[in-house]
Backbone bond lengths (Angstrom), bond angles and torsions (degrees), N, CA, C in turn:
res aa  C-N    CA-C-N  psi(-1)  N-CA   C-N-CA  omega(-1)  CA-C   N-CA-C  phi
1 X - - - 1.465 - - 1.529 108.56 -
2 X 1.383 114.92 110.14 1.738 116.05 -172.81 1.621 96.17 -69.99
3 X 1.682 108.19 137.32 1.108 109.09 145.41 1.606 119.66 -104.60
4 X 1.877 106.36 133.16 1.326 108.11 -170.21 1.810 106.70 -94.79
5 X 1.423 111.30 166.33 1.576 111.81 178.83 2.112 87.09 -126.75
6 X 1.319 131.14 114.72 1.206 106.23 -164.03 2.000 74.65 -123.69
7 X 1.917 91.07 160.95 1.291 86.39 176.44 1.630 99.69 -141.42
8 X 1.304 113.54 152.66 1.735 119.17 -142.39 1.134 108.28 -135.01
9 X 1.261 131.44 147.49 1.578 137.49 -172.09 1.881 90.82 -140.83
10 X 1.355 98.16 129.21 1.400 97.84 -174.58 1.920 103.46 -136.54
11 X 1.040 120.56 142.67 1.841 122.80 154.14 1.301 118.40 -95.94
12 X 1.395 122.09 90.80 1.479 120.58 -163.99 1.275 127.86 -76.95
13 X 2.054 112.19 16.94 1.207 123.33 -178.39 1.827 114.51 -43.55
14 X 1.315 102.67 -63.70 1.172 124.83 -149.83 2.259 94.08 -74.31
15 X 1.353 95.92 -26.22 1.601 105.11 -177.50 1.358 123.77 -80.46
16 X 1.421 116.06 135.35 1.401 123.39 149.51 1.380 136.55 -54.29
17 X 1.372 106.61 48.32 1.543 118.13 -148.88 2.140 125.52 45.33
18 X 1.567 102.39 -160.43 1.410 87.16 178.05 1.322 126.38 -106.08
19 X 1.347 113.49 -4.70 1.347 122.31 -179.18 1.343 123.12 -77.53
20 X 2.101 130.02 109.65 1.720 93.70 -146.35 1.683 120.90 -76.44
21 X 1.014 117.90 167.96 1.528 124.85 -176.66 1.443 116.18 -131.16
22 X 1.432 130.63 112.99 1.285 132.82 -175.80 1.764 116.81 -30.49
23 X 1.001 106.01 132.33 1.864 111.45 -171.97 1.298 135.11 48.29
24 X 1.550 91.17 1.64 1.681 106.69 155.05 1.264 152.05 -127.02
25 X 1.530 131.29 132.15 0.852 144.13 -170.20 1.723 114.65 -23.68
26 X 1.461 123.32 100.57 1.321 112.88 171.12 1.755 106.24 -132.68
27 X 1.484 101.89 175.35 1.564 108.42 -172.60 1.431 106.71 -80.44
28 X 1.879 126.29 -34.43 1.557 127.55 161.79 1.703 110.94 -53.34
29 X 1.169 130.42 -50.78 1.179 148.09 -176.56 1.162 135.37 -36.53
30 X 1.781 106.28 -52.04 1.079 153.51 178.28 2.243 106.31 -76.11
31 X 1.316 106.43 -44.54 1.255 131.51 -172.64 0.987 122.07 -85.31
32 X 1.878 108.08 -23.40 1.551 105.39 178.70 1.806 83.88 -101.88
33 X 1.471 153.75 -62.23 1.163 140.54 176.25 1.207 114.10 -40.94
34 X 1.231 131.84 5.83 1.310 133.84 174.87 2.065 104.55 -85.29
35 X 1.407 87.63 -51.89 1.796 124.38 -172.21 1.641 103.53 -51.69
36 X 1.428 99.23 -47.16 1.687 111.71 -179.32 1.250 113.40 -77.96
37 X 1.272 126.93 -30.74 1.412 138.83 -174.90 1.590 93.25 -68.78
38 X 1.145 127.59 -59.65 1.519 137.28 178.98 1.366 115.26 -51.57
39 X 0.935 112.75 -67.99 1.599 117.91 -169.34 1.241 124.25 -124.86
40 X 1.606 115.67 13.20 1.508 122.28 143.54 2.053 92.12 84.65
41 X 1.456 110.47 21.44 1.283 104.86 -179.96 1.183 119.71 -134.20
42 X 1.663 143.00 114.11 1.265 158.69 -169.13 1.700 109.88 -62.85
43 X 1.851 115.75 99.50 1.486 103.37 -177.11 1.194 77.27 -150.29
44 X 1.782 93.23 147.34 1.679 108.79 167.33 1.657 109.58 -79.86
45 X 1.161 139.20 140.43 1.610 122.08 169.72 1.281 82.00 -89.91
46 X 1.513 94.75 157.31 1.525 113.38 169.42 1.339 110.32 -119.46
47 X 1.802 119.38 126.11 1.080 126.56 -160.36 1.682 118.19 -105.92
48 X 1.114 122.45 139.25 1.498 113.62 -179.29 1.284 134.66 -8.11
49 X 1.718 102.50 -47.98 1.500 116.03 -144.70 1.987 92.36 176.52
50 X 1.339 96.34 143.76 1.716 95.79 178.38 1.425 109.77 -94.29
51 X 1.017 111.10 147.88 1.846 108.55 -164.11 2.052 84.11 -117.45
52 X 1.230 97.76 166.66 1.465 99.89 173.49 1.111 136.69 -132.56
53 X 1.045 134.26 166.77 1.697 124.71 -146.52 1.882 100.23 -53.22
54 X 1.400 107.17 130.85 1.544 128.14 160.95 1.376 79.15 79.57
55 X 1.585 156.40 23.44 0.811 143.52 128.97 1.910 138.87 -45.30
56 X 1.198 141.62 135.38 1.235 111.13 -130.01 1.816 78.16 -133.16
57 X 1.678 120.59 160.97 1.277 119.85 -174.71 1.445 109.61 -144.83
58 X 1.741 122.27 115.68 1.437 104.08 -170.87 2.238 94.02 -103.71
59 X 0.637 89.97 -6.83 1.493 100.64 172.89 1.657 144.44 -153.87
60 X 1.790 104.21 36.42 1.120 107.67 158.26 1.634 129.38 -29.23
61 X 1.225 115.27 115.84 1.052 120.86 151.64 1.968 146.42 -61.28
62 X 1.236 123.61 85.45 1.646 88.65 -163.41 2.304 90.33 -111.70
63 X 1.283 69.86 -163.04 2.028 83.65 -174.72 1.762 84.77 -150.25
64 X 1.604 103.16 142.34 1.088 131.97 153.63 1.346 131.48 -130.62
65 X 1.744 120.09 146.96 1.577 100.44 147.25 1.532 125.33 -104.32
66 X 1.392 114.22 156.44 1.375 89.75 169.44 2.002 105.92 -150.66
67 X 1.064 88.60 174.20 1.922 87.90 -162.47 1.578 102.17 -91.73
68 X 1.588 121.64 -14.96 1.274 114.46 -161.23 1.881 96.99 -97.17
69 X 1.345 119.63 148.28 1.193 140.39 -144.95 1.876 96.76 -97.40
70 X 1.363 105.19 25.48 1.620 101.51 -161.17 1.656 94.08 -101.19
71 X 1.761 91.53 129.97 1.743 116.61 174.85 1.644 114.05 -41.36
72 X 1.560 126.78 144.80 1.042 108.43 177.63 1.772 130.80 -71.21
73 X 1.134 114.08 -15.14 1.647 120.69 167.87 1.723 106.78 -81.27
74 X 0.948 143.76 -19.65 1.506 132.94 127.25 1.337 120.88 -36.69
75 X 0.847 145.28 -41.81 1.609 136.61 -138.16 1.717 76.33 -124.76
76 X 1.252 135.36 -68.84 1.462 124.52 -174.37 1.864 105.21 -39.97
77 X 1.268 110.29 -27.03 1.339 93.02 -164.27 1.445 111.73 -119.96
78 X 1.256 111.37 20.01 1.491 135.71 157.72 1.356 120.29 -94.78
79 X 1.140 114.26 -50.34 1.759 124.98 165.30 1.905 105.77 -47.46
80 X 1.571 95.39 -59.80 1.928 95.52 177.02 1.418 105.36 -51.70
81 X 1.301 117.90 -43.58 1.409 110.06 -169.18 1.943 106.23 -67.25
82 X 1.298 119.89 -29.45 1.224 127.41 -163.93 1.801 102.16 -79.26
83 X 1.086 117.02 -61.56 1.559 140.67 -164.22 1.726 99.24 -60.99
84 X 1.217 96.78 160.67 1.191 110.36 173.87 1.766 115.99 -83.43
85 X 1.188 119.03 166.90 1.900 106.22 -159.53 1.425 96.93 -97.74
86 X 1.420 121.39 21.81 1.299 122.02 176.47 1.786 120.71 -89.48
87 X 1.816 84.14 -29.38 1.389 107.51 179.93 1.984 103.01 -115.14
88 X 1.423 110.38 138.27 1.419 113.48 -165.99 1.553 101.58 -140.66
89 X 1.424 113.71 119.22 1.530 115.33 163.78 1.530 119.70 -64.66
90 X 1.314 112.06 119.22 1.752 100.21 -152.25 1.924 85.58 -100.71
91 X 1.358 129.38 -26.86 1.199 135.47 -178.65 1.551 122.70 -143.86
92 X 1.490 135.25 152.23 1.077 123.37 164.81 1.383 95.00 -130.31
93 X 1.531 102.61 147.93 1.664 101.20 170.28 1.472 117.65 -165.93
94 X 1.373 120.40 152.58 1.513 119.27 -150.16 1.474 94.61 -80.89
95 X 1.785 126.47 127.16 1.421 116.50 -171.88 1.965 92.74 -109.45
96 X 1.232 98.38 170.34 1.685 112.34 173.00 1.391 96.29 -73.99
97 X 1.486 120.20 149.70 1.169 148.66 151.92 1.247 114.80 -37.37
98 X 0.983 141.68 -14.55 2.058 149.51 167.31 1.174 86.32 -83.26
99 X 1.260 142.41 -65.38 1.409 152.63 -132.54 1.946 107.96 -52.55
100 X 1.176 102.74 114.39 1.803 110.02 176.07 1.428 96.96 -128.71
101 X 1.175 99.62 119.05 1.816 112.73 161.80 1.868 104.13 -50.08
102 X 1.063 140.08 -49.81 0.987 123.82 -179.27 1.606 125.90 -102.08
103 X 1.808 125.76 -11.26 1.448 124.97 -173.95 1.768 70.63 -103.16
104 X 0.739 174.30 -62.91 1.639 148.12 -92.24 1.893 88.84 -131.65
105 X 1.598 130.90 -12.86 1.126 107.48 167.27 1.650 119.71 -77.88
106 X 1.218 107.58 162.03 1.177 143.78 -153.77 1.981 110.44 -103.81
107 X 1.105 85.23 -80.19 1.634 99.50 -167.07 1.979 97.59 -137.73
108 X 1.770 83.28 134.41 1.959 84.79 172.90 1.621 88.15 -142.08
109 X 1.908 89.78 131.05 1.468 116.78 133.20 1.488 147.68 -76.20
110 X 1.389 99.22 123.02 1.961 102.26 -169.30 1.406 79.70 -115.99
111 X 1.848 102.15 149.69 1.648 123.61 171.54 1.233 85.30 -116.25
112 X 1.844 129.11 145.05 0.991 115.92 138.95 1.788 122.59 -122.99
113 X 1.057 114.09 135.99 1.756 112.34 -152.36 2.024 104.77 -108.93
114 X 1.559 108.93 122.98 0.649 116.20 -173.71 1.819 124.30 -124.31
115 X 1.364 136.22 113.88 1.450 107.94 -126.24 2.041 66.55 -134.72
116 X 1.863 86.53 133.88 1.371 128.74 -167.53 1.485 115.84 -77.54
117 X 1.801 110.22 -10.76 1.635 94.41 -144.60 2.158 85.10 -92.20
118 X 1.176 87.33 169.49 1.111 109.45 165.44 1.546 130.65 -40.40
119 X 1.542 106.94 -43.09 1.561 123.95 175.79 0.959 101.95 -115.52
120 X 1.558 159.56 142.00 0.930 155.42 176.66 1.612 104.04 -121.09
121 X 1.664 115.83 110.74 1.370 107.77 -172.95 1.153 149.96 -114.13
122 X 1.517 129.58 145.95 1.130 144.97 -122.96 1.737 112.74 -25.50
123 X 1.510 100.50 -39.33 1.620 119.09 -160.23 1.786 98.67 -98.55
124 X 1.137 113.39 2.09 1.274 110.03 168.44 1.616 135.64 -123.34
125 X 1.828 102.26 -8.67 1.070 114.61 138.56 1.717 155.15 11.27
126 X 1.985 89.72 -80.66 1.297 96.47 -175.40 1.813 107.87 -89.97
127 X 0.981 90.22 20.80 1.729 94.23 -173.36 1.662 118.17 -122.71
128 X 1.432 122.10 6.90 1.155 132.42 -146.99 1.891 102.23 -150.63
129 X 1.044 122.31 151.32 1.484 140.44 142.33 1.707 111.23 -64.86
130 X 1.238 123.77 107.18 1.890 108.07 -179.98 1.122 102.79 -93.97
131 X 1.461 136.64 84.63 1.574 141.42 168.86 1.495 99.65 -81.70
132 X 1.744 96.50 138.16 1.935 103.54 174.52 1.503 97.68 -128.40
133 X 1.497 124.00 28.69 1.296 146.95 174.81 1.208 104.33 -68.10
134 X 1.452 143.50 125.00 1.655 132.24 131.40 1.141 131.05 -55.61
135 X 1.605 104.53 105.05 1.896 104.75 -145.67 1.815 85.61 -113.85
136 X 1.384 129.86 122.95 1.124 134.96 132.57 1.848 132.12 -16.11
137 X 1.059 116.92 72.43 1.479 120.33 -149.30 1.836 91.36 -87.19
138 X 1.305 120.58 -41.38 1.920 101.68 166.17 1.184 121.65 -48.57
139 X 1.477 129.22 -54.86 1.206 141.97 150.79 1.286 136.53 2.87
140 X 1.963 105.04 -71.00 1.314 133.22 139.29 1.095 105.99 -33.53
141 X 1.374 132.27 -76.58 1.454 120.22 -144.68 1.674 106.05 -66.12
142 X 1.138 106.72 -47.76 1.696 113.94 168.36 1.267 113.73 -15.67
143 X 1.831 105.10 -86.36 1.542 127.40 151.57 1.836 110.20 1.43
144 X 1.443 104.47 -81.35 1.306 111.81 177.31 1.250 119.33 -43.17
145 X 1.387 108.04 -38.30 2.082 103.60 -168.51 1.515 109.09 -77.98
146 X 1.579 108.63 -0.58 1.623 104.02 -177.97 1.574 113.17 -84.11
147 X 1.102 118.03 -7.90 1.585 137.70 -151.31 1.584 103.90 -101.26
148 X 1.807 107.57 -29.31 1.326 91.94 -177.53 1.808 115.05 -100.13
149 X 1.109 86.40 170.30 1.931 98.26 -154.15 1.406 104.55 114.67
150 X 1.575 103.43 -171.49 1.625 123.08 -153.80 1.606 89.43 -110.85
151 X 1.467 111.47 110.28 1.124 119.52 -169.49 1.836 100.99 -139.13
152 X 1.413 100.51 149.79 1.623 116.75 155.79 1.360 117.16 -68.81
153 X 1.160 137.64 109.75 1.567 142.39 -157.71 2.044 102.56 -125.01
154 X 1.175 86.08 35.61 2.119 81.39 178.47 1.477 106.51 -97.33
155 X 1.196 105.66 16.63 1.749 116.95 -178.66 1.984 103.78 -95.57
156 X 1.469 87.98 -28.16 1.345 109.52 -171.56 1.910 111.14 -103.74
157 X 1.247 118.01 -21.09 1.388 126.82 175.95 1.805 113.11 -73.48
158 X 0.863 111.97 149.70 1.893 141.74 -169.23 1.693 92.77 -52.84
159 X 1.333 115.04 120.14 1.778 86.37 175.92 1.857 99.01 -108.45
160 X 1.300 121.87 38.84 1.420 137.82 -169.09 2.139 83.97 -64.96
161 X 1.808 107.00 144.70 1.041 101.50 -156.47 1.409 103.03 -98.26
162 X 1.457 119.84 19.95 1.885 123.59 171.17 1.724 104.81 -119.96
163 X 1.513 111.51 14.73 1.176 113.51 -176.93 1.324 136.26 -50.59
164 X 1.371 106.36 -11.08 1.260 149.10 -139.31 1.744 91.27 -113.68
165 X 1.051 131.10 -31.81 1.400 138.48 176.18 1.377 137.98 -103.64
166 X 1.784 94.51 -0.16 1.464 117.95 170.04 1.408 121.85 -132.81
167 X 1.747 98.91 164.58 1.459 77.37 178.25 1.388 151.40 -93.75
168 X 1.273 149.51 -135.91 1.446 118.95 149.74 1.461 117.77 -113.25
169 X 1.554 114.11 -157.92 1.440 90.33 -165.29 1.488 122.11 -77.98
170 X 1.354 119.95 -11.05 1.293 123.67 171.73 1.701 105.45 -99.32
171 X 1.133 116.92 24.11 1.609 109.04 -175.85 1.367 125.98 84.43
172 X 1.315 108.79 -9.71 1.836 112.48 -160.79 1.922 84.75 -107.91
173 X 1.432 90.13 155.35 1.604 93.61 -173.79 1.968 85.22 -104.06
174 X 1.702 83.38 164.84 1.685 101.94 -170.56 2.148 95.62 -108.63
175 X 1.206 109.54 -166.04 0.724 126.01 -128.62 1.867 90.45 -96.29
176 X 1.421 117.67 50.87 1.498 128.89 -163.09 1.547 102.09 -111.71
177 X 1.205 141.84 141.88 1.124 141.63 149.51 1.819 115.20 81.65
178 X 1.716 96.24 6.55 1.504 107.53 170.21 1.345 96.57 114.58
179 X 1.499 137.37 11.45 1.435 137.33 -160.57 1.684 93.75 -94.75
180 X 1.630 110.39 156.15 1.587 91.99 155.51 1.426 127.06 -107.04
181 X 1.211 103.73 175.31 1.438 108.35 175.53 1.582 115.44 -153.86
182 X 1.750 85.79 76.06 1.366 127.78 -173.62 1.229 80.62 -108.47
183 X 1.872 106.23 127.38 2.009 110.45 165.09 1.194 91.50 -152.61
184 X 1.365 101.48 154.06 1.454 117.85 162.60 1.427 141.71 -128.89
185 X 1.297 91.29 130.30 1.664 101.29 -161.20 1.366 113.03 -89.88
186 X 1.320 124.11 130.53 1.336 147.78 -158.85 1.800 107.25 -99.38
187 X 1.416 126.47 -24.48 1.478 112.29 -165.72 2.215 85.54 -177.35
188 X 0.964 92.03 136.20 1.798 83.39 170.92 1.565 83.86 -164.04
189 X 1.897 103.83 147.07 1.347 98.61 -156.18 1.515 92.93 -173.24
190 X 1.636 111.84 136.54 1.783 96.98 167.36 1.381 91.23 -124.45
191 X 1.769 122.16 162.71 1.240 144.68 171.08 1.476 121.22 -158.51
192 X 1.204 104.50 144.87 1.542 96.52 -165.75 1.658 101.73 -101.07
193 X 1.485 112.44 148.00 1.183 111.13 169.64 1.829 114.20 -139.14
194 X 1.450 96.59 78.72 1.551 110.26 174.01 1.224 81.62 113.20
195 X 1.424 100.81 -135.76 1.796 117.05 -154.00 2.011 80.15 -90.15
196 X 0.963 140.69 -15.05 1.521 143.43 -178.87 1.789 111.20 -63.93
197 X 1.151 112.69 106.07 1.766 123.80 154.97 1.295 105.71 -62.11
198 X 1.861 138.97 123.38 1.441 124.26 166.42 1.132 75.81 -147.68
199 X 1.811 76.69 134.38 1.933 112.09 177.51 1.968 82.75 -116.87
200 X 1.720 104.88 127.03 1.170 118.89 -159.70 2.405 89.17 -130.33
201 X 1.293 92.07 111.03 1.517 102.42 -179.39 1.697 106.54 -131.13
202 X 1.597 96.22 131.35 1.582 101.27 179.88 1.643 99.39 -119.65
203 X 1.283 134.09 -179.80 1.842 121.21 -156.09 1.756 79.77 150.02
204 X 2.093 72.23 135.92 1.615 81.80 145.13 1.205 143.87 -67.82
205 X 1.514 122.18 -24.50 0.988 113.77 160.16 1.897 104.62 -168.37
206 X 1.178 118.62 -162.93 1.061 120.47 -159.72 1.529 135.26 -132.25
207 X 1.340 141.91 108.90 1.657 120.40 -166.84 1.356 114.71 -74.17
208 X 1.241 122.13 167.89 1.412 116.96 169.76 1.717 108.73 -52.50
209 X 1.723 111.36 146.92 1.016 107.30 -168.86 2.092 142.90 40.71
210 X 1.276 86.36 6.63 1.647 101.78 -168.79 1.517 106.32 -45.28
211 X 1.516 118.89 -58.43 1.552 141.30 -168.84 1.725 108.79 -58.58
212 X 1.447 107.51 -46.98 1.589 126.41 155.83 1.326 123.31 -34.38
213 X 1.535 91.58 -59.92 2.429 105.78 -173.08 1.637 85.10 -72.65
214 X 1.401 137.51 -57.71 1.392 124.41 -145.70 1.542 112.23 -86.33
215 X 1.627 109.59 0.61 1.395 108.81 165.46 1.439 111.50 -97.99
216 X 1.266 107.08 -21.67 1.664 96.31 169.49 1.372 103.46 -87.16
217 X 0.834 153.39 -32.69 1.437 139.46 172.30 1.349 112.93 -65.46
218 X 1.571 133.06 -16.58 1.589 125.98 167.76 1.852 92.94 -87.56
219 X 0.668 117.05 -61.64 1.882 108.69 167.20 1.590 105.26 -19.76
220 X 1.355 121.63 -87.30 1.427 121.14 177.53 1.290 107.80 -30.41
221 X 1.511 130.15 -48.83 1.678 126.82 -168.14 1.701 103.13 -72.54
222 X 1.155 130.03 -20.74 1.560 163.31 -178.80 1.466 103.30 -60.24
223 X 1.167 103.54 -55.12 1.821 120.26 -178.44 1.190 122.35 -103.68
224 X 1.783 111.82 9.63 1.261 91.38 169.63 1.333 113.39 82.69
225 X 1.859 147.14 27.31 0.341 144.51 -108.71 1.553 107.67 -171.32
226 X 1.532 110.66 -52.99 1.346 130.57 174.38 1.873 95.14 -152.00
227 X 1.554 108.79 136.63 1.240 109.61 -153.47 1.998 91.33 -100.32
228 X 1.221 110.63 154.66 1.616 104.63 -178.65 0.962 128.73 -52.07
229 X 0.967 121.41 -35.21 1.218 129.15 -161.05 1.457 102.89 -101.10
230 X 1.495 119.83 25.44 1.527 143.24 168.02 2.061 96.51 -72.60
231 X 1.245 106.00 -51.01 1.584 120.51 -160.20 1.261 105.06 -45.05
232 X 1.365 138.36 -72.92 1.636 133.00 -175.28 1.585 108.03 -44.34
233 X 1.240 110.58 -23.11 1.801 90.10 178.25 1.886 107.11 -112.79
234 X 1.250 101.69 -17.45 1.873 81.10 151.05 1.425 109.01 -65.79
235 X 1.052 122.10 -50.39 1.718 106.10 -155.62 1.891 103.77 -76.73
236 X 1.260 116.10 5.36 1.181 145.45 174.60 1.986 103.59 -66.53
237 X 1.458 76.91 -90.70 1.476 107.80 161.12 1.536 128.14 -15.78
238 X 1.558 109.39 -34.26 1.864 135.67 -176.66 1.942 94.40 19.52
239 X 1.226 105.35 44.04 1.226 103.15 148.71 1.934 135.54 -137.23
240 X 0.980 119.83 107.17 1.223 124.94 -166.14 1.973 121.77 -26.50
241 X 1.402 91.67 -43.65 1.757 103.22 166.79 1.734 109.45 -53.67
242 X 1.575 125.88 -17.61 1.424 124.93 172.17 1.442 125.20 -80.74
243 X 1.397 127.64 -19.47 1.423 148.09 151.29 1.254 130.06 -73.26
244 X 1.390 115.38 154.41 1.793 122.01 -179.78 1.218 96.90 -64.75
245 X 1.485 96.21 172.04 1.576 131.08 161.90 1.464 106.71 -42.07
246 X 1.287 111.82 161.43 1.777 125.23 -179.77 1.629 91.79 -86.68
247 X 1.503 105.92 133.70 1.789 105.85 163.90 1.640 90.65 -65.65
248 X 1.636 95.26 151.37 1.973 87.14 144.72 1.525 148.36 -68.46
249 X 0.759 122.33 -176.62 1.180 118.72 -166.14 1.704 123.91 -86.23
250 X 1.322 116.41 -18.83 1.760 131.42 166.62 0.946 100.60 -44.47
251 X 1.285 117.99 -55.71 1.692 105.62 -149.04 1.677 124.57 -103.62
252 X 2.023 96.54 18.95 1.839 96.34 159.05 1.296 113.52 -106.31
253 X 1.181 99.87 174.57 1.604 105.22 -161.68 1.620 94.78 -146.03
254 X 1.013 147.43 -176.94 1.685 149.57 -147.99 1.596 78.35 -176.01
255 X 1.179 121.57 120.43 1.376 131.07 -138.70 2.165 94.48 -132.56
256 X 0.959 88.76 -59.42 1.565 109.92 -165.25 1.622 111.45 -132.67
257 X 1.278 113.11 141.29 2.248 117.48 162.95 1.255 93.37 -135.34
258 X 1.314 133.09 129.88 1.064 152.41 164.88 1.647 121.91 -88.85
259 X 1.116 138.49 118.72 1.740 136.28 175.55 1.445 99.15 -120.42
260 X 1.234 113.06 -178.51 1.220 147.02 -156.27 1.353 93.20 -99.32
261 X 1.655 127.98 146.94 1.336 134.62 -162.58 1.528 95.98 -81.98
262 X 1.551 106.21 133.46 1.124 122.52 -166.37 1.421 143.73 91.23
263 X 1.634 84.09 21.36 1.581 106.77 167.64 1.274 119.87 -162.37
């Protein structure tokens, strides 16, 4: 029985995020009817981390098993042929038997891209935040450097009121029902590249919506709005009413999953 390690580039416009959901369009959904179409066999892939609707993926991670004996450059190029061209198998590869796309990662990178110009256009849109704000970008970055380290982040977690029954965006639950949502952030950082704002964060792991609340709250520090050196006592605070608005959802991307050498 091959176990696969597959790795995925997705545009989550058209999706109900990736986790599947009865009669709706999702990126798991889509991936396992892809799986059955192929080889006549019913498996959930299991994906890094759940991304969320119009949420976007340049390197999902998932893991499968499957019973049929087919090479991995077959099956990468049967799935492309199967899937829609929104979603693209960027690799297939034979993983170890321990191997879980989501308990065996390590470290995840989120980009989130926020584009400055005046018009924001048509084809760049669904992929972007369109701010026409004069946003303080030193400021921001400040903002950002308070975030990294081993911090309580429920200032920054989803306070949606069934939250508690799902998961978050990397799979790990936050700080609901007595859980924590203690994470630690490894690098958090914005830089511009062209008319593009990217706030670039790597972490062990992630709360629902976390990457979302902490870009709108460096936005607010951006405008002048909430001053930087605001951040150590929201995340102080571990209450969600102490943080900005949620960015939307276009403009993250699930960038990078990191494992342990040898997978």
């Amino acid at each position: 029985m091959p176990h696969w390690k597959l790795t995925v580039a997705y545009d989550g416009t058209s999706f109900n995020g990736w986790q599947v959901q009865p009669g709706l369009p999702t990126v798991q959904g889509r991936l396992s009817q892809s799986i059955q179409n192929i080889t006549g066999e019913s498996v959930l892939p299991q994906g890094s981390g759940r991304t969320d609707t119009g949420v976007h993926a340049l390197a999902q991670v998932v893991s499968l098993w499957l019973d049929s004996p087919i090479p991995a450059s077959n099956l990468q190029r049967a799935l492309n042929n199967q899937l829609p061209g929104s979603i693209r198998v960027l690799r297939v590869e034979p993983a170890p038997t321990t191997f879980h796309a989501r308990h065996s990662a390590r470290r995840k990178t989120y980009e989130y891209r926020i584009s400055c110009e005046a018009v924001c256009p048509p084809t760049l849109a669904p992929f972007v935040w369109s701010c026409t704000w004069t946003l303080d970008v030193a400021g921001m970055q400040r903002a950002a450097s308070y975030v990294i380290g081993e911090h309580d982040f429920t200032s920054f977690a989803a306070t949606d009121p069934d939250l508690h029954a799902r998961e978050t965006e990397d799979g790990q639950s936050g700080k609901i029902e007595g859980k924590s949502a203690i994470r630690s952030i490894f690098a958090s950082s914005w830089h511009r590249e062209g008319s593009l704002l990217i706030y670039r964060v790597t972490g062990s792991g992630f709360l629902h919506h976390m990457v979302r609340n902490l870009v709108g709250t460096f936005v607010d520090v951006g405008r002048g709005r909430t001053p930087a050196e605001a951040i150590p006592g929201i995340l102080e605070a571990r209450s969600r009413t102490a943080a900005g608005p949620t960015a939307p959802p276009q403009g993250l991307f699930l960038l990078e999953v990191e494992y342990d050498n040898g997978t």
